[in-house]
C-alpha positions in Angstrom: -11.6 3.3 44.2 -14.0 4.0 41.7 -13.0 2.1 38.4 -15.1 2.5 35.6 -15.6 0.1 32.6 -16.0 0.1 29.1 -18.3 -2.2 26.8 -18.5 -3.9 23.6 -20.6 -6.5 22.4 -18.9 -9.3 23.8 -16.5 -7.9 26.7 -16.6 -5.7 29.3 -12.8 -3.7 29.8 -10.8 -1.2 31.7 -6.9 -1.4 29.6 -5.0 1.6 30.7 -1.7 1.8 29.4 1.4 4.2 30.7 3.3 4.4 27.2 6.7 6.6 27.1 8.6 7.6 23.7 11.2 9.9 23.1 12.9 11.5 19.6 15.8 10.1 17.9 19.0 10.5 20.8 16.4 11.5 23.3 17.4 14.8 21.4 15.5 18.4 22.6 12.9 18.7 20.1 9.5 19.2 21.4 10.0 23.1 22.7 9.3 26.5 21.8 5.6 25.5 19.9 6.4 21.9 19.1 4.8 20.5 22.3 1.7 22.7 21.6 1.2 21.6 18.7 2.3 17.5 19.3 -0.4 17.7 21.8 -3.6 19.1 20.3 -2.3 16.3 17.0 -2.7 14.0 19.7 -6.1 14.3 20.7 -7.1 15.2 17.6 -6.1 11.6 16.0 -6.8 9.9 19.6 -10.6 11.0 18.8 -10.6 9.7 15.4 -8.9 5.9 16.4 -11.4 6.0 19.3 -8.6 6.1 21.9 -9.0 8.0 25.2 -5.7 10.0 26.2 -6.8 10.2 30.3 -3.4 12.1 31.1 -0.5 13.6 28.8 2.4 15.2 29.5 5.3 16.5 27.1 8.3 17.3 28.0 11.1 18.7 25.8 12.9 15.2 25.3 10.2 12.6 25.8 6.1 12.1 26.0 4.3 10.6 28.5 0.6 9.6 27.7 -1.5 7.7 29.5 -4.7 5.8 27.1 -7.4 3.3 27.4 -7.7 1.2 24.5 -9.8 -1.2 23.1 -8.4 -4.9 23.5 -9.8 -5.7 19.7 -7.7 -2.7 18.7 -4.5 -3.1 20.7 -2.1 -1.1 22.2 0.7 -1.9 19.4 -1.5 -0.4 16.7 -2.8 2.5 18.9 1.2 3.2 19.6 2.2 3.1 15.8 -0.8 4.9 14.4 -0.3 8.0 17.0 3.6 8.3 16.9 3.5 7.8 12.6 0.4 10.2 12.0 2.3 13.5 14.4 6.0 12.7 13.1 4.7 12.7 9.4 2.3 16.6 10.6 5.2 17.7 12.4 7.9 17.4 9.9 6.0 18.7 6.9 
């Protein structure tokens, strides 16, 4: 398997993460345009927290994403920042 790693000044690291959300009552939200858009928001702000989104998928009741993140940064914050940034874009 080849694994690659990331560097920073101190560490060397390789933190994938498999993270799952869905809307409010797992409701049917993310068709017809909404899914499109969630997912170029995604990358977009992905690029600008320095997170790598290796794999994404969005279905019409949930989101699957797998991301590397920095361990300084941390998966929590990563989470928060992407799910607060496209739910504030998508429902203005």
């Amino acid at each position: 398997m080849n694994v690659k790693y990331k560097s920073n000044n101190n560490i060397v690291y390789s933190c994938k993460y498999h993270v799952v959300w869905c809307p409010k009552y797992r409701r049917k939200v993310l068709t017809n345009g909404v899914d499109v858009r969630l997912k170029e928001l995604l990358l977009e702000y992905a690029a600008n927290l320095s997170v790598d989104i290796l794999e994404m998928e969005i279905m019409p009741d949930h989101v699957h994403i797998l991301m590397e993140v920095a361990p300084q940064f941390g998966i929590h914050k990563a989470v928060k920042s992407l799910k607060g940034y496209t739910s504030k874009v998508l429902r203005s």
